[in-house]
Each structure stands twice: as structure tokens, then as C-alpha cells.
C-alpha positions as CSV (number, residue, x, y, z in Angstrom):
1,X,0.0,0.0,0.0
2,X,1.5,3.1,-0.7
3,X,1.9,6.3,1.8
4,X,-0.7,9.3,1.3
5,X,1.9,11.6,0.3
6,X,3.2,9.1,-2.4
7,X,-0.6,9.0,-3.8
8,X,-0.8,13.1,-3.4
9,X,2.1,13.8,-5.4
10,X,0.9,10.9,-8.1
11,X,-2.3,13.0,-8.3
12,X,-0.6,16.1,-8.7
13,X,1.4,15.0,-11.7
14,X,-2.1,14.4,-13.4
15,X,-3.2,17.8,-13.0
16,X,-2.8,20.1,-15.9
17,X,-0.3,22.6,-16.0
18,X,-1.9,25.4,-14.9
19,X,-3.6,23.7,-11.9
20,X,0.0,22.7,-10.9
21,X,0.8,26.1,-11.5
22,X,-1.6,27.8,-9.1
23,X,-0.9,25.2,-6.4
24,X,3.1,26.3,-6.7
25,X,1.6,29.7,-6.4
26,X,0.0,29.0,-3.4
27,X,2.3,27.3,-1.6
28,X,5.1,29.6,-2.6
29,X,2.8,32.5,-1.0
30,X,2.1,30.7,2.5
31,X,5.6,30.1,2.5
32,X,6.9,33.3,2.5
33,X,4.1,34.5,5.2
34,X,6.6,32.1,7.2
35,X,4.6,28.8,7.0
36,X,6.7,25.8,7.3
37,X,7.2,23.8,4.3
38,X,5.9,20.8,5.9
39,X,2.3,22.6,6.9
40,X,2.4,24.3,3.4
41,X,2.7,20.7,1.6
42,X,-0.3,19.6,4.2
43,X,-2.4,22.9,2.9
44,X,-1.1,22.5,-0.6
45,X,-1.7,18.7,-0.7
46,X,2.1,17.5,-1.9
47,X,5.0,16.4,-0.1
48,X,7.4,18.9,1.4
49,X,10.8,19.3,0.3
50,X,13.4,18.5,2.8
């Protein structure tokens, strides 16, 4: 069985490009309000970069 965040990012891949667009957008945005990159990748539904 594979991990959420493995299925997340899967389903983000299948989104079209300006979809995955907007959700960069958005995480890029909470992240420099000072949100963590592990609760922006919660909000943003994809895996945080480490």
C-alpha cells in the first residue's frame, strides 16, 4: 500500500499545467508569510521538500 503523500504527489502529476501552476503559487505565497514547508505541503496537498 502506498503512503498518502506518495498518492498526493501521483495526483498532482495528473493535473494540468496550470492547476500545478496555481498550487506552486499558493504554496510559494504561505511560504513566505513564514509557513513551514511541511504545513504548506499539508495545505497544498504534496510532499514537502526536505
Amino acid at each position: 500500500m502506498k503512503h498518502n503523500a506518495d498518492m498526493n504527489n501521483e495526483a498532482s502529476r495528473k493535473l494540468s499545467p496550470s492547476a500545478q501552476e496555481e498550487k506552486r503559487k499558493l504554496a510559494i505565497k504561505l511560504w513566505k508569510q513564514g509557513m513551514s514547508q511541511k504545513k504548506v505541503a499539508e495545505i497544498a496537498g504534496t510532499t514537502p521538500r526536505l
